[in-house]
Each structure stands twice: as structure tokens, then as C-alpha cells.
C-alpha positions as CSV (number, residue, x, y, z in Angstrom):
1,X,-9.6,-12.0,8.0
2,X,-10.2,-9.0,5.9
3,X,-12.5,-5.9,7.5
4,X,-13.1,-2.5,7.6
5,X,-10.4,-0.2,9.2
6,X,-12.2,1.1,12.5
7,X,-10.0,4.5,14.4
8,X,-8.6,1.9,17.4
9,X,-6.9,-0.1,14.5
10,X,-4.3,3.1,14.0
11,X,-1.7,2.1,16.4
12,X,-1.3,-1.6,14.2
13,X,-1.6,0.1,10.9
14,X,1.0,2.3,11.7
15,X,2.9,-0.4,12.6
16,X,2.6,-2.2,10.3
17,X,3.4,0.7,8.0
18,X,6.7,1.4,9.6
19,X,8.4,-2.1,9.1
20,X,6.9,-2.5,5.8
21,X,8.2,0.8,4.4
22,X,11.6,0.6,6.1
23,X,12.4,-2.7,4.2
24,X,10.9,-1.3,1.4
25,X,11.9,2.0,1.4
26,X,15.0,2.3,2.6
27,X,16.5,5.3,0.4
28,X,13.6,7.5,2.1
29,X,14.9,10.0,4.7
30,X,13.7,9.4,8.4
31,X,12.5,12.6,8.2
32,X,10.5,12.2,5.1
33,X,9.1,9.2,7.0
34,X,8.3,10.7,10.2
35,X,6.6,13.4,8.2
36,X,4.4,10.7,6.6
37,X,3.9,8.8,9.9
38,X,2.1,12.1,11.2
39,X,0.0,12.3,8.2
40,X,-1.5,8.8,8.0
41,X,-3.7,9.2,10.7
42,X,-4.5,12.8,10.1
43,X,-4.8,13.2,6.3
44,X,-4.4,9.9,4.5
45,X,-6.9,7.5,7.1
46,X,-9.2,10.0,7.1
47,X,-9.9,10.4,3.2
48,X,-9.3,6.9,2.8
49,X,-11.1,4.1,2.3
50,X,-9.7,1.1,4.1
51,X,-9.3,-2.3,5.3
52,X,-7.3,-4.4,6.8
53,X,-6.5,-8.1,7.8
54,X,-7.0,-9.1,11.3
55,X,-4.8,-12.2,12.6
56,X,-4.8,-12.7,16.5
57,X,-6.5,-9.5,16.9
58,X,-3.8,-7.7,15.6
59,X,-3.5,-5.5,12.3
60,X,-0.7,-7.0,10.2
61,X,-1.7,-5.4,6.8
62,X,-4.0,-2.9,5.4
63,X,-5.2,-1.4,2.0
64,X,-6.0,2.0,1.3
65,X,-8.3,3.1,-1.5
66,X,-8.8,7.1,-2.9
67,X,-11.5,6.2,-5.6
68,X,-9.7,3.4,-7.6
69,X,-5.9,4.1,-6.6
70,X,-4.1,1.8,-4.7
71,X,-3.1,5.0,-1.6
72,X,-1.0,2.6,-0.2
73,X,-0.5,-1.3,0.6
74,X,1.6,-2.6,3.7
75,X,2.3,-5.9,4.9
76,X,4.2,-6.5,8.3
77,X,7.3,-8.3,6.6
78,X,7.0,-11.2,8.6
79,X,4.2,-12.5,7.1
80,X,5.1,-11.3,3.2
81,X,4.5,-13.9,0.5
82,X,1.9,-15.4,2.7
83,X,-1.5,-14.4,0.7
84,X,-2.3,-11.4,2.5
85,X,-1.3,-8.6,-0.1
86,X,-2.8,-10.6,-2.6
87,X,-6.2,-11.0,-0.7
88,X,-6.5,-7.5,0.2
89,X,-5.6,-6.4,-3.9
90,X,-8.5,-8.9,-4.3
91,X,-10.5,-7.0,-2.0
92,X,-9.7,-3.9,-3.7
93,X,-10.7,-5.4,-6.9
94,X,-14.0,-6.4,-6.0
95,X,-14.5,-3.1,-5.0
96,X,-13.4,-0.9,-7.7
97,X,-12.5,-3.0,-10.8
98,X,-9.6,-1.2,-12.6
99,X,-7.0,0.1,-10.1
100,X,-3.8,2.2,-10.3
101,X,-0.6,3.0,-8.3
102,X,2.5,4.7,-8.0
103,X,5.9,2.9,-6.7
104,X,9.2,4.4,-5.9
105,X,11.3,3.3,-9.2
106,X,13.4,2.0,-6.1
107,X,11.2,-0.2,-4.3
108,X,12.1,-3.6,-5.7
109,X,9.5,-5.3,-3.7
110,X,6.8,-3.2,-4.4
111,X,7.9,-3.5,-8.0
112,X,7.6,-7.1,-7.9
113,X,4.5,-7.6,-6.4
114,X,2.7,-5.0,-9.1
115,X,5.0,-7.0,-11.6
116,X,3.5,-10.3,-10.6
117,X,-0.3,-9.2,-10.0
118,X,0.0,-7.9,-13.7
119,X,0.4,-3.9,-13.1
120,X,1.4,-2.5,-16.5
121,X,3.6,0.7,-16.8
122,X,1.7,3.6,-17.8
123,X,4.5,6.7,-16.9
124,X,7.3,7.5,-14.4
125,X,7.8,10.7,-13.0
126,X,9.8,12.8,-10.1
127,X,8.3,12.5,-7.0
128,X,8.1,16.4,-5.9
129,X,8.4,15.6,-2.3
130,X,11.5,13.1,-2.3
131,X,13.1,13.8,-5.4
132,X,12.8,10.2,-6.3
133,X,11.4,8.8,-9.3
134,X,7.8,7.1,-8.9
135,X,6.1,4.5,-11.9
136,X,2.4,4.5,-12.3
137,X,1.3,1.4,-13.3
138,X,-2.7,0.1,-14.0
139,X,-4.4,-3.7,-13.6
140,X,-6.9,-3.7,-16.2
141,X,-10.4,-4.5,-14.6
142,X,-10.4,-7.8,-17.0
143,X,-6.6,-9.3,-16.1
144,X,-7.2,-12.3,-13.8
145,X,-5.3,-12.3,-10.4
């Protein structure tokens, strides 16, 4: 069930973001990532709008909006491909109509799941903090889901 992220669910999304974005982001340093582990629930939670999907009680993937950009979408990997990114992008949808994101060039399964939602390329850039090359990509606020 989707819902609003509440503080006592940081533990879960953290969680969840750490398996997620070691299968997908495995060319990141673990420093890089521990830097970004600190920050989620002191800079990106905070001045983001959230929500996640509940199952058992438990967190197990989350969706974080800054006005109509997708800030980040993680799903724990044992439960990818089963609906849950796609419900959550719904939600975000509903919410905000046309949305945008930026990917790691090398995140294949990120890539994918843009790719098959209907994300369309609008640039590609460095990313300053990694050195790695990031795509923007936008879903139109009239392309079906």
C-alpha cells in the first residue's frame, strides 16, 4: 500500500536504498555512498516529498518528489518487477503530471525502467560529484503508463 513517508519509516527507506543502489550502482565508491546515506535523512527527506509502499509493515520502496523531479526511486530488489516502481511512478503522476529525472548513464536498470515507462532523453551531462555521466530524461504529462 502506497502512503505518506512518516520520520519512523527512515530506518526501512534507508534500507531499502542501500540494496537498491548497490545492485544498481555498483561503479559508485562506498564512500560516495556512505556520504549519500548520511544525507538522505538529513537533507534529501527533509525537502522532499515522499511516499512509500508498505508490505508487512515494512518499507520496501519509496518515491521522492522535489516539485516534479523524480529525487530518487528505490525498490528492495527482491521484490523488482513486481508493480511496485510502477505504482509509486503512478503515484507521482497523479501528483505532478509531467515528471523528470536524472540516471547514471551506467545504471542499466534504472535505464530500463525510464526506458519502459516512456522517459525520453532530453541531455546527458557529468555528474560534478562522481565524475560519472548522468541522462535527464522527461514523461510527458499526456504518455500513458
Amino acid at each position: 500500500m502506497i502512503r505518506k513517508y512518516q520520520p519512523a519509516d527512515c530506518e526501512d527507506v534507508l534500507n531499502v536504498w542501500s540494496r537498491a543502489s548497490a545492485l544498481a550502482h555498483p561503479f559508485l565508491s562506498q564512500e560516495f555512498l556512505e556520504r549519500e546515506r548520511h544525507s538522505i535523512p538529513r537533507v534529501y527527506l527533509p525537502n522532499a516529498e515522499t511516499w512509500v509502499w508498505e508490505a508487512d509493515g515494512h518499507v520496501v520502496g519509496f518515491i521522492s518528489l522535489l516539485g516534479n523531479e523524480v529525487g530518487a526511486i528505490f525498490v528492495d530488489p527482491r521484490l523488482h518487477r513486481s508493480g511496485i516502481g510502477h505504482a509509486l511512478m503512478d503515484r507521482a503522476r497523479a501528483l505532478r503530471g509531467e515528471l523528470e529525472v536524472e540516471v547514471f548513464e551506467r545504471n542499466l536498470l534504472g535505464r530500463a525502467f525510464y526506458a519502459k515507462l516512456g522517459f525520453e532523453l532530453m541531455h546527458q551531462k557529468v555528474h560534478d560529484q562522481t565524475g560519472f555521466e548522468v541522462i535527464r530524461l522527461r514523461l510527458a504529462a499526456s504518455s500513458p503508463l
